[in-house]
C-alpha positions as CSV (number, residue, x, y, z in Angstrom):
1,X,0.0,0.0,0.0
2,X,1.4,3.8,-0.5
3,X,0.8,6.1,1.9
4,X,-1.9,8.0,-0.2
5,X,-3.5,4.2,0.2
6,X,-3.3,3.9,3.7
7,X,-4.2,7.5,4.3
8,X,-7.5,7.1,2.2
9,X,-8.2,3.9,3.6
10,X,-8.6,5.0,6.8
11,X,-10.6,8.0,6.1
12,X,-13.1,5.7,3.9
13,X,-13.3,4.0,7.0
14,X,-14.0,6.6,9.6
15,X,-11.4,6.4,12.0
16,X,-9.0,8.7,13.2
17,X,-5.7,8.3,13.2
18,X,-5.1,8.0,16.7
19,X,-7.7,5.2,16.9
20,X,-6.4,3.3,14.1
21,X,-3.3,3.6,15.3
22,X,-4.5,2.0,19.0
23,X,-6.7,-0.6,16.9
24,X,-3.3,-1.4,14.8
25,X,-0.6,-1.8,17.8
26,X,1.3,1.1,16.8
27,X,2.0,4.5,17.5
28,X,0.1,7.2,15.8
29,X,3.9,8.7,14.5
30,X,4.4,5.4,12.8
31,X,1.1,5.2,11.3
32,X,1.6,9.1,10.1
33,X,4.9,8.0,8.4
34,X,3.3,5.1,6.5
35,X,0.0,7.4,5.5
36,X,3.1,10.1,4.4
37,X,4.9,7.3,2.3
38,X,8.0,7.4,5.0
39,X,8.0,4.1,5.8
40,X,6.6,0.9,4.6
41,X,4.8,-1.4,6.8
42,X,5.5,-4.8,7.3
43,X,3.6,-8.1,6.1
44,X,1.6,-8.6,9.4
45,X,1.0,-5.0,9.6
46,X,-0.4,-4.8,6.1
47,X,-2.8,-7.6,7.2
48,X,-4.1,-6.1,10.3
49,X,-5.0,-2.8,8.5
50,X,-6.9,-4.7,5.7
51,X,-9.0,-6.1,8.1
52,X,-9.1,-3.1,10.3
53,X,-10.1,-0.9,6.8
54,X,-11.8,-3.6,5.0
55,X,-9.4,-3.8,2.2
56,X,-9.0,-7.5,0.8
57,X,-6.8,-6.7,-2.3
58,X,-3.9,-5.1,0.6
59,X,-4.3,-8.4,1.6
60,X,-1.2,-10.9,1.5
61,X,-0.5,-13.9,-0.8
62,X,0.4,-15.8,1.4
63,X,0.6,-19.8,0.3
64,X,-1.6,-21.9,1.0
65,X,-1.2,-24.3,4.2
66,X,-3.6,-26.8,3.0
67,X,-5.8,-27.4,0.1
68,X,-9.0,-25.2,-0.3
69,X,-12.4,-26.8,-0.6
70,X,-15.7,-25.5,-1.6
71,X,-16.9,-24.6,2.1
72,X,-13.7,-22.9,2.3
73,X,-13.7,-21.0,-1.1
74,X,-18.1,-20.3,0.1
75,X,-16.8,-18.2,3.0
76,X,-14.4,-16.8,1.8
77,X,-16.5,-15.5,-1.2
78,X,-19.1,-14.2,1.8
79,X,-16.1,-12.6,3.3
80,X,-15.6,-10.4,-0.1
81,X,-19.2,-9.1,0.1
82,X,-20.7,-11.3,-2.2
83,X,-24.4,-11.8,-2.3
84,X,-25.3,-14.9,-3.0
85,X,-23.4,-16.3,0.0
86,X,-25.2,-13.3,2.5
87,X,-26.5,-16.0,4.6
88,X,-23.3,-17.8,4.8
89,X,-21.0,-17.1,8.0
90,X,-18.0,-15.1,6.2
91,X,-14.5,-16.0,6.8
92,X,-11.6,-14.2,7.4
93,X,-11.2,-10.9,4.2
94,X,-8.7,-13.1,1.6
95,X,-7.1,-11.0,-1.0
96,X,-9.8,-11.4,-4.2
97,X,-6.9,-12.6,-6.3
98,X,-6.2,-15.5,-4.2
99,X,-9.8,-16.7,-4.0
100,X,-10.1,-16.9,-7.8
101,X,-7.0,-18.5,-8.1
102,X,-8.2,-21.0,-5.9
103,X,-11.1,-21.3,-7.4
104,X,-10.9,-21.5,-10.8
105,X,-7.9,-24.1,-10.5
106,X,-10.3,-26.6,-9.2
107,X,-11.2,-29.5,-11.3
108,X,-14.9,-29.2,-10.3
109,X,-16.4,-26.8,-8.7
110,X,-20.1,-26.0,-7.7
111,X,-22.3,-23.6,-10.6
112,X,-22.8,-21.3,-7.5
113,X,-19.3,-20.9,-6.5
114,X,-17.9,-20.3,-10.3
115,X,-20.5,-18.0,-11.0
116,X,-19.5,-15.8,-8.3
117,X,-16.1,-15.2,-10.0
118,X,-17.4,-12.7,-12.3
119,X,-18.1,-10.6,-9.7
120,X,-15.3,-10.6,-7.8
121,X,-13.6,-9.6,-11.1
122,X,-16.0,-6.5,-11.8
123,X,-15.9,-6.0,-8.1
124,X,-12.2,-5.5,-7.3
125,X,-11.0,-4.2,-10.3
126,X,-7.7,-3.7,-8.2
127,X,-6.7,-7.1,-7.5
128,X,-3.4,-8.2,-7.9
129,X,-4.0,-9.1,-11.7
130,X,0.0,-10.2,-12.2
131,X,0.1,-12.5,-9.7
132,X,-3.6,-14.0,-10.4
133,X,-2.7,-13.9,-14.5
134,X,0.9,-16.2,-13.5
135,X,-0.5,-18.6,-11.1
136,X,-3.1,-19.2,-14.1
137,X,-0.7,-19.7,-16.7
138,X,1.2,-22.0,-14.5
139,X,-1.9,-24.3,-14.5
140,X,-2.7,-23.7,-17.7
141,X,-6.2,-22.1,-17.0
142,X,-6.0,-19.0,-18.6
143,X,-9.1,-20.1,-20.9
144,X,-11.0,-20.7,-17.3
145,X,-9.9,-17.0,-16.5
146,X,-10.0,-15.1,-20.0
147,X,-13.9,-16.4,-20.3
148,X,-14.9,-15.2,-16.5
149,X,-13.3,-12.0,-17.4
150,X,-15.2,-11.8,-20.5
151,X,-18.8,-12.4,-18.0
152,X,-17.5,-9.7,-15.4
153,X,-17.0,-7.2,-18.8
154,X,-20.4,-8.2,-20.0
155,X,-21.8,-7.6,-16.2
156,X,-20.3,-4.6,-15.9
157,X,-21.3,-3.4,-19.4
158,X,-25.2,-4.1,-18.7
159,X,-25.2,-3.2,-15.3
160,X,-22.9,-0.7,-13.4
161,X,-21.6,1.2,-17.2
162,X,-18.2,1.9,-14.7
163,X,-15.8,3.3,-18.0
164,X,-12.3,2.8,-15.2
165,X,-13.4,-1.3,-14.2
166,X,-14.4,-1.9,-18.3
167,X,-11.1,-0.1,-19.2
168,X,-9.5,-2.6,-16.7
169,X,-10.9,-5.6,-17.6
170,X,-10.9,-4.7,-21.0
171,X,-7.1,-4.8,-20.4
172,X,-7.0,-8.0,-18.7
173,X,-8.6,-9.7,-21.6
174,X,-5.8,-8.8,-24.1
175,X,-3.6,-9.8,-21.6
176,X,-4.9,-13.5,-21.6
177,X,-5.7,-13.1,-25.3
178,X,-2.3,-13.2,-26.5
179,X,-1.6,-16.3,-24.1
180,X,-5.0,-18.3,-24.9
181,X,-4.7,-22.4,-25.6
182,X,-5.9,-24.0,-28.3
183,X,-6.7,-26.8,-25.9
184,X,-10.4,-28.1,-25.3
185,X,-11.2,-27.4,-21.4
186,X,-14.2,-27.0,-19.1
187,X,-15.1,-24.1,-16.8
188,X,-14.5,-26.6,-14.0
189,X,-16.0,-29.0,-14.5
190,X,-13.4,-31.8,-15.8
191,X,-15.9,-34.9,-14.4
192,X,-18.5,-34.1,-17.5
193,X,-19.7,-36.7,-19.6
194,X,-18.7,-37.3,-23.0
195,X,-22.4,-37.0,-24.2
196,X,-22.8,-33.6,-22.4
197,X,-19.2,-32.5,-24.1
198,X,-20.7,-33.4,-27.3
199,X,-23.4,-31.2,-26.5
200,X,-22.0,-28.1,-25.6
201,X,-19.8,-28.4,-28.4
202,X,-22.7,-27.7,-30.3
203,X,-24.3,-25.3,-28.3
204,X,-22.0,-23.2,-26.5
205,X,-21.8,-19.3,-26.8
206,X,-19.1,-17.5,-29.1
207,X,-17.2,-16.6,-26.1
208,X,-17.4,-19.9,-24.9
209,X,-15.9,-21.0,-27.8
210,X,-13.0,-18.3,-28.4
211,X,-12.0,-19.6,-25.3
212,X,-12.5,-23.4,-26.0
213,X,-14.5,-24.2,-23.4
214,X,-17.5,-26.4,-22.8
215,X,-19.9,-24.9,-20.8
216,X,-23.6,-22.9,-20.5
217,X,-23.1,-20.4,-18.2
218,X,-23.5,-17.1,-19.7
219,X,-24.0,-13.1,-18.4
220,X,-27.8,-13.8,-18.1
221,X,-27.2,-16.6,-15.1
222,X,-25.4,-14.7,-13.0
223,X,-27.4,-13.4,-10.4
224,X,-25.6,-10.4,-8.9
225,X,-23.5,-7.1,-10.5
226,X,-21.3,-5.3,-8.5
C-alpha cells in the first residue's frame, strides 16, 4: 500500500488516526509516516489494516497451508461481500486474487461458487491481476480465467456502465488473449460426460468457444452485478 492508500483507507473508514493507530498496535507517528509514504509497513501489519479498513486486495498472498475446498472458497466468497453467499458465515477478508486463483484451479467446482467469480472480477478491479494472471498460466487455466473476465465485462457493461473497471478488464482480456490455448477445457468441470461434451460443443456461446470451453453459463445466469 502507498501512503496515499493507507491514508484514504482509513478516512473511507471513519477512524482517526489516533484510533487506528491504537486498533493497529502502533504508535500514531508510525502510522503518520506510513500514510506520508515514510515508511513501509510490514507483512503482518499490512494484514491487520486490511481487516481493520476492509481492504481484501492489501491483503497478502500468502501460500496456501492446505488445500482449499468448496466450504472454504463459500466463506471466503461471503467474506468479499458477495451476495449470493449473504447468509453464509463469512470468513476471514482473503485477497480477491487468491480466492479466484483458488477457485478457478479446481477441477470441479459448484455452478454457485464459479458464477460468483465474475463478480469478484467486476468487483475489485484492483486485485493483484499479475500475480492471479501467472499462477493461471502456470496451470494452464488462462481459458478458465479469460472467459470469467469476459462475464464480469459483460456484467459490468449491462449493469454498473463503470468506464475505469471496463477499461481494466478490457485490459486484462488482451492480456490472456495473446496467451490463450488451443486446448479443449471445461469451466471446471473436468468430471463431465462425454455425451454432455458433445453437446455443448454444439451449443455453447461464441465466447465460450474463443475460449475453448464447454460450458452454459452465460452473463444472463449470473445473479448479482457489482
Amino acid at each position: 500500500m502507498t501512503g496515499e492508500q493507507w491514508r484514504n483507507a482509513r478516512m473511507t473508514a471513519s477512524l482517526r488516526q489516533v484510533e487506528a493507530a491504537q486498533t493497529l498496535g502502533v504508535s500514531q507517528a508510525y502510522l503518520s509516516q506510513l500514510e506520508n509514504g515514510s515508511r513501509r509497513a510490514s507483512p503482518d501489519l499490512a494484514q491487520r489494516a486490511a481487516v481493520l479498513y476492509r481492504l481484501p486486495t492489501a491483503m497478502p498472498l500468502l501460500p496456501r497451508l492446505q488445500e482449499v475446498g468448496p466450504d472454504d472458497l463459500q466463506r471466503e466468497l461471503a467474506g468479499l461481500g458477495y451476495p449470493g453467499f449473504a447468509h453464509i458465515s463469512a470468513g476471514q477478508p482473503q485477497n480477491p486474487a487468491r480466492v479466484v486463483f483458488d477457485a478457478i484451479v479446481q477441477r470441479d467446482l459448484d455452478t454457485r461458487l464459479v458464477e460468483a467469480l465474475p463478480w469478484v472480477m467486476s468487483k475489485y478491479p484492483d486485485l493483484n491481476w499479475g500475480y492471479l494472471r501467472d499462477q493461471v498460466k502456470l496451470r494452464n487455466a488462462q481459458n478458465r480465467l479469460g472467459y470469467v473476465v469476459h462475464l464480469a465485462k459483460s456484467v459490468v457493461g449491462s449493469h454498473s456502465g463503470d468506464d475505469s473497471t471496463m477499461q481494466t478488464l478490457s485490459c486484462w482480456e488482451r492480456d490472456l488473449e495473446e496467451a490463450r490455448l488451443a486446448v479443449e477445457g471445461t469451466l471446471c468441470r473436468e468430471s463431465m460426460p462425454q455425451r454432455e461434451r458433445v453437446w455443448f460443443r454444439e451449443h455453447r456461446s461464441p465466447a465460450a468457444m474463443h475460449w475453448n470451453l464447454l460450458t452454459g453459463l452465460t452473463t444472463d445466469q449470473l445473479s448479482y452485478a457489482p
